[in-house]
C-alpha positions in Angstrom: 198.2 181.1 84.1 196.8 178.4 81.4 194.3 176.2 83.1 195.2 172.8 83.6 192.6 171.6 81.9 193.1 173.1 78.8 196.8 171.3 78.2 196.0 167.9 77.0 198.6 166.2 75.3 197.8 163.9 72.4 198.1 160.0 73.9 198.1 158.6 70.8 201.7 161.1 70.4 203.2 160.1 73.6 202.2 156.6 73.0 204.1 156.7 69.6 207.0 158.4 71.0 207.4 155.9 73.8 207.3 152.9 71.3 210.2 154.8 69.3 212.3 155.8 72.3 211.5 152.2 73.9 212.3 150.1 70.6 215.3 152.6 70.3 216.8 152.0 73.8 216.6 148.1 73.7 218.4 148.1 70.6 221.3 150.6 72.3 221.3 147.4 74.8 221.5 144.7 72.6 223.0 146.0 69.0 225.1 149.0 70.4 226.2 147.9 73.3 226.7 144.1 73.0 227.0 144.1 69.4 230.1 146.4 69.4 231.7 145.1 72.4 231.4 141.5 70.6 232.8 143.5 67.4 235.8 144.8 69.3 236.4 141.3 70.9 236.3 139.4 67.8 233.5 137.8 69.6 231.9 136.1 66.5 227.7 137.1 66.6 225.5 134.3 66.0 222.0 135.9 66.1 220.1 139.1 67.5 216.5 139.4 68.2 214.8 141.9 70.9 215.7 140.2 74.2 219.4 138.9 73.4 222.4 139.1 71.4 224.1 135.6 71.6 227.6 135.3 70.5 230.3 132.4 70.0 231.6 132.6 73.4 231.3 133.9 76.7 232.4 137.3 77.3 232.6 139.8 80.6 233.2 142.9 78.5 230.5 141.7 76.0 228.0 141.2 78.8 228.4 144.3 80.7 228.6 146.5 77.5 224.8 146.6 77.3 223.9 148.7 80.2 226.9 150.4 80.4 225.7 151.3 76.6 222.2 152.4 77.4 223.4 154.2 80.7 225.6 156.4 78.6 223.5 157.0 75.8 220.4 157.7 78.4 223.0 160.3 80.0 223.8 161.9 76.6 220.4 162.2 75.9 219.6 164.3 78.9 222.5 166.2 78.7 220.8 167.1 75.2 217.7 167.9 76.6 219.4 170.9 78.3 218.9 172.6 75.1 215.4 172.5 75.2 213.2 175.6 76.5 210.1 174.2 76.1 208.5 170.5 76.1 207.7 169.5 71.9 207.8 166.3 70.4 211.6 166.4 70.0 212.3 166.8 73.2 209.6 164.5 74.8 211.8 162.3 72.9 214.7 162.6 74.6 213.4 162.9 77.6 211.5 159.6 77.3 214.9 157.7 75.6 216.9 158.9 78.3 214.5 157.5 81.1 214.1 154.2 79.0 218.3 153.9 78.7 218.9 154.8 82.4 216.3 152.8 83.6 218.1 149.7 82.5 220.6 150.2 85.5 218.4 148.2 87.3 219.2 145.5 85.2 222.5 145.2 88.1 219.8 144.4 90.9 217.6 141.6 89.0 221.3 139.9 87.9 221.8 139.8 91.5 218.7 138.8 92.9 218.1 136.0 90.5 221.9 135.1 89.9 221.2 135.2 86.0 221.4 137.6 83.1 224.6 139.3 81.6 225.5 140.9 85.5 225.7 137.4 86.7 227.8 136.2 83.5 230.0 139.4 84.7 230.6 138.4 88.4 230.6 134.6 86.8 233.3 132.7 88.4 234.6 135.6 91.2 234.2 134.6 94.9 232.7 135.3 97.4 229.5 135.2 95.3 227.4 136.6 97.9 229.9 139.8 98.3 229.8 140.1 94.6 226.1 139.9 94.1 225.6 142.2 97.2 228.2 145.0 95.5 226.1 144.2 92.1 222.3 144.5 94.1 223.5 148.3 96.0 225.4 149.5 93.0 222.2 149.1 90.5 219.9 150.4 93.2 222.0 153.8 93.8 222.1 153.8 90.0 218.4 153.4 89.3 217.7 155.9 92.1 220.1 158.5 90.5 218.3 157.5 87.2 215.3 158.7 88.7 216.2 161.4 90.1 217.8 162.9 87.3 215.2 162.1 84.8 212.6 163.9 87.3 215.4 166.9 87.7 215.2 166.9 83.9 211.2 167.5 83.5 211.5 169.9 87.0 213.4 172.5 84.9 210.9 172.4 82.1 207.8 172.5 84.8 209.5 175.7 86.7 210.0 177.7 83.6 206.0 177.2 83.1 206.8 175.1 79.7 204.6 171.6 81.8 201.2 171.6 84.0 202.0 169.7 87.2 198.1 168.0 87.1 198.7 166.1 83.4 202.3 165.0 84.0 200.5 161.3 84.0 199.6 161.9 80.2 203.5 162.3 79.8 204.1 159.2 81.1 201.4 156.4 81.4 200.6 156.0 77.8 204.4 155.7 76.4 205.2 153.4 79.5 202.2 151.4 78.5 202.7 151.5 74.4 206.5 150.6 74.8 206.0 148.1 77.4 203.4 146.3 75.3 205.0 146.1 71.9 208.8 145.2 74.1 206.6 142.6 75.3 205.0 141.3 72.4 207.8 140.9 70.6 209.8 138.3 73.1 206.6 136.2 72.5 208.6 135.0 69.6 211.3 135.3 70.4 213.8 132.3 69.1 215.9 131.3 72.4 213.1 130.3 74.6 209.7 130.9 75.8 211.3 131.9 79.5 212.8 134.8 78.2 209.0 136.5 77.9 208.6 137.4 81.3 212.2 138.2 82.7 213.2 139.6 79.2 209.9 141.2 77.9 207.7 142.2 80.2 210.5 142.9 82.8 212.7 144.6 80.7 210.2 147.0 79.8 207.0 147.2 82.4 209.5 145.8 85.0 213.0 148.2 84.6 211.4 151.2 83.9 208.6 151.3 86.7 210.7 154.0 87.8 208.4 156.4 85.7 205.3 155.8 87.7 207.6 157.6 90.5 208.3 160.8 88.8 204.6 162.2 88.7 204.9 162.0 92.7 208.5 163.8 92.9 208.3 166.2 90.3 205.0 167.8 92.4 206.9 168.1 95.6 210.3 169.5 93.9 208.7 171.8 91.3 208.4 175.4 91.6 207.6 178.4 89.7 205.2 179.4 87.5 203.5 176.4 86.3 201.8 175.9 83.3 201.8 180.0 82.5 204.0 179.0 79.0 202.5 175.3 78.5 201.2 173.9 75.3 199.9 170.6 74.3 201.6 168.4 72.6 199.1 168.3 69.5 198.2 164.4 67.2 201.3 163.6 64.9 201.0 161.6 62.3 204.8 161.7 61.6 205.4 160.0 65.4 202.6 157.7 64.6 203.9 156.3 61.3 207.7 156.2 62.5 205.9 154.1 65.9 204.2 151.7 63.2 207.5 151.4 61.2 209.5 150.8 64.1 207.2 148.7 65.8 206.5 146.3 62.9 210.2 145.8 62.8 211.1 145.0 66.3 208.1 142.1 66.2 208.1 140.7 62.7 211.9 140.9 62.2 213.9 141.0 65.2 210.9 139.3 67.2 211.9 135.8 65.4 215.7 136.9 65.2 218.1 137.7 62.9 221.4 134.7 62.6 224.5 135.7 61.2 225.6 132.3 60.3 226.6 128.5 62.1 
């Protein structure tokens, strides 16, 4: 058995990883998934930036292609992740993407809740509005449970086969939760719609939606078994992660923070 103690993962690694996966996922939401769906549409784009993707006209596909993106490329990415027999960078990774795309299936509940965001431009217009907001509010929450679920089943299989310590799962997940929740939030500062967006669209995209990972630590100790931590290795300081986090950080705030418009 390795002592706990002696697996430490690097923080500034995970950090870096989470900025990559997070920056990643948000554009799956907004480039991938709305961008296409407006592409298919002939929904003409007017501008992107990190909280929206505005187009010429008002769309239901268009709007609900976002999360319906990120939830299928989350899914893919833990389907991926099957591969894996033990926990390295690359498969962090996909670990972390695929919580950071699922995670966004609780867009479904704040679109209720609040009545705004592309949910409510889905459900725009159908009536009753409180039956449709109620079916939006229990679909995203047996969504974002599965997410979490999953995501945890995910990281279980790596812990039982001895590849994780149970004690430092929190170094797996606070810093990346933090880093990617940070820059996702920095960059709506400047964002060119409106300074309303910041909370709702930054810091509750990111902190907000994928809170879900402060629950894993908790249920991956009660459903783990096996041998844990006999086969577990850090995850060691990587300057590769680090510069790709600075590349792909410095994008999402100095270019798409401010927006990108495609024309009038």
């Amino acid at each position: 058995m390795v002592p706990t103690g002696s697996v430490r993962h690097n923080w500034a690694t995970v950090a870096a990883i989470g900025i990559v996966a997070g920056v990643s996922a948000d554009m799956v939401h907004e480039a991938l998934g709305h961008g296409i769906a407006a592409w298919l549409t002939g929904d003409r784009i007017l501008s992107l930036c990190t909280v929206a993707l505005q187009n010429a006209t008002a769309n239901r596909f268009v709007s609900a292609a976002g999360t319906s993106a990120n939830c299928l490329v989350g899914a893919g990415a833990l389907l991926l992740l099957r591969r894996a027999e033990s926990l390295k960078a690359w498969s962090y990774f996909l670990w972390i993407f695929g919580a950071f795309n699922l995670f966004d299936a609780g867009y479904l509940v704040c679109s209720a809740v609040t009545n705004s965001g592309d949910w409510a431009n889905v459900i725009a217009g159908l009536s009753p509005v409180w039956l449709w907001r109620g079916v939006l509010a229990l679909l995203g929450t047996a969504l974002y449970v599965s997410s979490i679920r999953w995501t945890a089943g995910s990281m279980i299989r790596l812990v039982g086969s001895g590849n994780v310590v149970l004690p430092n799962m929190w170094r797996l997940i606070l810093p990346a939760y933090l880093a990617a929740g940070a820059v996702m939030t920095i960059a709506s500062v400047f964002n060119p719609i409106s300074p309303s967006l910041i909370l709702p669209s930054g810091a509750g995209a990111s902190f907000g939606l994928n809170a879900g990972l402060l629950f894993l630590p908790g249920i991956i100790a009660g459903d783990a078994s096996g041998t844990q931590g006999a086969a577990a290795r850090a995850m060691p300081f990587s300057f590769l992660w680090l510069a790709l986090a600075v590349v792909f950080a410095g994008i999402f705030i100095v270019v798409l923070g401010p927006g990108i418009r495609f024309g009038n």
